[in-house]
C-alpha positions in Angstrom: 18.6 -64.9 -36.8 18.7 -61.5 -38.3 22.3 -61.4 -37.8 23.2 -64.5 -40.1 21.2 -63.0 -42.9 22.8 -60.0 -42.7 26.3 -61.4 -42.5 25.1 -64.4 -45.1 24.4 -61.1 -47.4 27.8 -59.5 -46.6 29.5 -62.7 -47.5 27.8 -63.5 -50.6 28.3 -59.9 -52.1 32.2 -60.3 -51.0 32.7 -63.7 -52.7 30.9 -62.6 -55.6 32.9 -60.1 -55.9 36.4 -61.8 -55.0 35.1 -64.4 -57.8 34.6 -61.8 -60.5 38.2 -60.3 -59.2 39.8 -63.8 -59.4 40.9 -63.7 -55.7 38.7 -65.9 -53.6 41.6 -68.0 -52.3 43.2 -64.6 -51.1 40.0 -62.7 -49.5 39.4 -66.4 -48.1 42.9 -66.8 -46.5 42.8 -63.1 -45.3 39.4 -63.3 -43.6 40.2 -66.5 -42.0 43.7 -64.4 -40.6 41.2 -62.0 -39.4 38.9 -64.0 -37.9 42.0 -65.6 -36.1 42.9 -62.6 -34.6 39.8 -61.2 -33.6 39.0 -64.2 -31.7 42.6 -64.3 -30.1 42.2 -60.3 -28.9 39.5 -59.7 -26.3 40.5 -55.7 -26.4 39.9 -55.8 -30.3 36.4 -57.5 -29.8 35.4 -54.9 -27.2 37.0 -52.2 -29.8 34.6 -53.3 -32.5 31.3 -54.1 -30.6 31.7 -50.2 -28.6 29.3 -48.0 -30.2 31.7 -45.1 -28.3 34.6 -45.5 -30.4 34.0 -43.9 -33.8 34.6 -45.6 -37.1 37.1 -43.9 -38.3 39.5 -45.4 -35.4 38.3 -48.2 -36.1 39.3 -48.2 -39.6 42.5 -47.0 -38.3 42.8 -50.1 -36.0 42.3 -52.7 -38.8 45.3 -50.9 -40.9 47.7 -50.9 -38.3 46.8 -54.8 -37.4 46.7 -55.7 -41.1 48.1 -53.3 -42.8 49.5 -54.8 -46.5 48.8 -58.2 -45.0 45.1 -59.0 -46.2 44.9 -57.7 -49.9 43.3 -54.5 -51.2 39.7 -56.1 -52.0 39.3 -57.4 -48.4 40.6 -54.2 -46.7 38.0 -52.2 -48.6 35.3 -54.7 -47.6 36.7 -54.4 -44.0 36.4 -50.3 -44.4 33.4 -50.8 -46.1 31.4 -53.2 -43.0 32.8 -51.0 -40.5 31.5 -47.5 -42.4 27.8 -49.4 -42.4 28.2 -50.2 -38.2 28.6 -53.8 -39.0 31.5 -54.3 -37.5 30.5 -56.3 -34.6 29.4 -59.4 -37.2 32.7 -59.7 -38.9 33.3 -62.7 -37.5 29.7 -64.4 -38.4 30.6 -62.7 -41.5 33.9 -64.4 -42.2 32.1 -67.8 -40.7 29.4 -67.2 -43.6 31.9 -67.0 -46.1 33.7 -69.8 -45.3 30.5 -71.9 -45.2 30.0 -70.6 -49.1 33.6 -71.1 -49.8 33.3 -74.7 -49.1 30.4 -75.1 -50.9 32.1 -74.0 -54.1 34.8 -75.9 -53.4 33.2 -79.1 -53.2 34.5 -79.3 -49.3 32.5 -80.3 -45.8 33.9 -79.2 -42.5 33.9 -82.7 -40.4 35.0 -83.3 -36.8 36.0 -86.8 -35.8 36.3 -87.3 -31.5 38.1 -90.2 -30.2 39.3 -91.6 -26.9 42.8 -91.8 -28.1 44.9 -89.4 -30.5 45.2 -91.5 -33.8 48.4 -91.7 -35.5 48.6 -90.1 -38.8 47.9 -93.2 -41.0 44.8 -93.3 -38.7 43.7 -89.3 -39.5 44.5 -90.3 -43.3 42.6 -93.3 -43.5 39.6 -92.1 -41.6 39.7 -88.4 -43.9 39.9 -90.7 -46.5 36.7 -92.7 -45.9 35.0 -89.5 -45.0 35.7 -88.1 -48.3 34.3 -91.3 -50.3 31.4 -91.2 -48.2 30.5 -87.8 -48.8 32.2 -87.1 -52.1 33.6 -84.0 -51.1 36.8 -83.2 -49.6 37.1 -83.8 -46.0 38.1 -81.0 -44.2 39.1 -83.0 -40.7 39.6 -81.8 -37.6 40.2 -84.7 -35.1 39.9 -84.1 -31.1 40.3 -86.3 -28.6 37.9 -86.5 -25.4 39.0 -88.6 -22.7 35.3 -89.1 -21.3 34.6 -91.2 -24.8 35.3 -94.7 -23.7 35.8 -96.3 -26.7 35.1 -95.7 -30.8 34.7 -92.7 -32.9 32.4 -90.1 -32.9 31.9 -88.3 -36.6 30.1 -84.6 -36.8 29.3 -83.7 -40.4 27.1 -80.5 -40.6 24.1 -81.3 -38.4 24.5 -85.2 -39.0 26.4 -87.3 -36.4 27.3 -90.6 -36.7 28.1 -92.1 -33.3 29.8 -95.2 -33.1 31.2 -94.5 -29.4 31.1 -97.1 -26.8 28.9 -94.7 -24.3 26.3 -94.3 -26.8 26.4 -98.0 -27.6 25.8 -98.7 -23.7 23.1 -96.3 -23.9 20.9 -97.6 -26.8 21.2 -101.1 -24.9 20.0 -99.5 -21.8 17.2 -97.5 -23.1 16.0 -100.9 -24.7 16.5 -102.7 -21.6 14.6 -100.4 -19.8 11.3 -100.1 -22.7 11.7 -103.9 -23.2 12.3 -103.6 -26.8 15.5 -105.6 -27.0 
């Protein structure tokens, strides 16, 4: 808990900042790049969460990964987080950021799991219904799970909407079995 308000603090400062700068697309695209490769490196997560290693090496580390790749603003706030030992919630702070991003930019993160892949018109027309539903822009990432018999299963936030074949069979057994049918 207290490390989302601390990282929810870190990213509000930076995308106040980026907004006053005019470069909250850039800082955006360069944290999600760093995010990316954190995750991808388990040798840079042990780096960063090892109180041994000094922070100057650190420092060090991020420039010779990024070097002029991530813009001026974000290495400073890199340089910046790492000077203050908070470099093991960079990535809660880039996930806090994007959270804010998408806020202001009038988007929601959804998740759609099927049985089968769907073709593109398929992705388009079920993005599409998302965003007229929510009156945002859908930001769709679509998996498939093969244990989903049938239907579509949409995660919005904390609010599900579960139109799956399992969880039909499931409402019709729990009111078979309480006699509420």
């Amino acid at each position: 808990m207290i490390e989302k308000k601390i990282s929810e603090r870190y990213a509000r400062a930076l995308f106040s900042l980026a907004g006053e700068q005019k470069q909250l697309d850039k800082v955006y695209d360069d944290l999600l790049n760093i995010k990316s490769v954190i995750d991808s490196s388990r040798d840079l997560q042990l780096m960063l969460s090892s109180p041994v290693i000094k922070y100057d090496k650190k420092i060090n580390v991020f420039k010779e990964i990024f070097g002029d790749r991530i813009s001026k603003l974000t290495n400073e706030f890199l340089v910046l987080t790492i000077k203050k030992h908070r470099e093991m919630i960079i990535v809660s702070i880039v996930s806090q950021f994007e959270i804010i991003y998408n806020i202001a930019n009038n988007r929601i993160p959804t998740l759609v799991t099927t049985a089968v892949e769907l073709d593109e018109a398929g992705c388009d027309l079920v993005t599409k219904k998302i965003s007229e539903i929510t009156k945002k822009e859908s930001l769709t990432e679509f998996k498939t799970d093969s244990s989903v018999k049938g239907g579509v299963k949409v995660m919005i936030d904390d609010w599900v909407f579960d139109a799956t074949l399992d969880n039909k069979l499931k409402r019709i057994h729990y009111a078979l079995v309480h006699g509420s049918l």
